[in-house]
C-alpha positions, 0 to 999 in steps of 0.5 A: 889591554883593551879600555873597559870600565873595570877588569879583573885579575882573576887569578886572585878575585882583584878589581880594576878600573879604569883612569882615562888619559889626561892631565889632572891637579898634582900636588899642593898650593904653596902654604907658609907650612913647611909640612907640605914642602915636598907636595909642593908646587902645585902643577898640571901632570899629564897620564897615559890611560891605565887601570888602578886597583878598585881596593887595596890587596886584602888578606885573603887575596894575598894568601893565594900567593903565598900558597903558590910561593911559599913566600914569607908571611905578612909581619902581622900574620897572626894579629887578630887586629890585622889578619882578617881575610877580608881586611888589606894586607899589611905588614909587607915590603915593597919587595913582597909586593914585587914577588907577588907582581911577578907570580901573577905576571907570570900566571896571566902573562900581563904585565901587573905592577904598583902605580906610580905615585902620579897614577896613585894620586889621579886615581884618588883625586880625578881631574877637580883638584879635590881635597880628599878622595870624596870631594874638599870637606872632611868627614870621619865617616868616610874611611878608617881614620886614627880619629875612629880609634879602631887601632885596626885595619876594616875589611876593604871597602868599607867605607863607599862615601869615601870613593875616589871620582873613578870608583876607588875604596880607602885611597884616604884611611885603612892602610898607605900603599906602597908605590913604584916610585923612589920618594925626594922631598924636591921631586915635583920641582924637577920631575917631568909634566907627562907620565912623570916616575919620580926619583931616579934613585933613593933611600925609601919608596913612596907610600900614598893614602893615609892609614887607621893610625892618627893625622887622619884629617891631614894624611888622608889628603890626596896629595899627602907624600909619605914614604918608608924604606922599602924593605921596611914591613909596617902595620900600616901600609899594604898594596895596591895593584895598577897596569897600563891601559 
């Protein structure tokens, strides 16, 4: 794919920039908390240019999928808290995710996929070593946070004090997002400093980007790592869509 400043996948009306090569800030600064041992130690990561969803997967986009599949619905399909057209899609595994990439592949002949957690953390922090997608001080105004306390996901986008350096929505709050990688609470103290792909193996996949339920404040750090099984399908995580530049 040609570099440009964004593209689009025009089967489903979803947004991409683009991240430029380069190396950026991965990971955390030692603490005396064990709550981030495993964004830990911090460390200068080189990447491959790519393109990484403007914003995470709505619901609407998600649907045009399923009409082509006939795939099964989201977990929270019929939850008026979740299933506006214009709110992300939750409620889906990582499995889904992956049928989904396969249909558009298939329809653009292009290879579509989740970011790995390298990427995903980039897109978010840019090449500062900034604290939050929107710079190192905490706002509320910025994303869809537990502190609000909607109890609910927002229609992507939302927020645009919260974007990222290179133009990325609700990369802190709204919904986590599923990644490509496997997650190991050890992974940044053996895994390679260019285009790095996590585990090789594993029990559950990582997700990234805090979500609108409590810990705003510290999830929605763009080094935050949390992770689920991958077949799990939860209220508040969603997707994200990335390829290779």
């Amino acid at each position: 794919m040609s570099q440009s400043e964004a593209v689009t996948i025009d089967e489903i009306g979803y947004p991409l920039v683009y991240v430029p090569a380069g190396s950026f800030l991965m990971g955390t600064v030692p603490t005396p908390y064990r709550k981030t041992d495993h964004e830990e130690p911090q460390r200068e990561v080189t990447l491959d240019a790519f393109y990484i969803g403007m914003l995470p997967l709505s619901n609407a986009q998600y649907w045009r999928f399923l009409a082509a599949k006939g795939h099964n619905l989201p977990r929270f399909h019929d939850s008026p808290r979740f299933n506006a057209p214009d709110c992300p899609v939750v409620g889906v595994s990582w499995y889904d995710a992956l049928e989904l990439l396969k249909w558009i592949n298939e329809l653009c002949d292009n290879y579509f996929r989740l970011p790995t957690e390298a990427e995903w953390e980039k897109a978010a922090r840019g090449t500062d070593g900034r604290i939050y997608p929107w710079g190192d001080v905490w706002g509320v105004s910025n994303g869809n946070f537990g502190e609000v306390r909607l109890k609910r996901t927002t229609p992507v986008g939302s927020y645009p004090s919260g974007a990222s350096p290179y133009g990325c929505l609700d990369m802190g709050g709204n919904v986590y997002e599923w990644c490509n990688d496997w997650f190991h609470p050890e992974t940044y103290k053996y895994s390679p400093a260019v285009n790095p792909g996590g585990a090789v193996d594993g029990r559950r996949k990582v997700i990234r980007g805090g979500s609108w339920v409590p810990r705003g404040e510290f999830a929605a750090r763009c080094a935050n790592r949390a992770a689920y099984e991958p077949a799990e399908r939860v209220h508040n995580v969603g997707i994200r869509i990335a390829v290779s530049a």
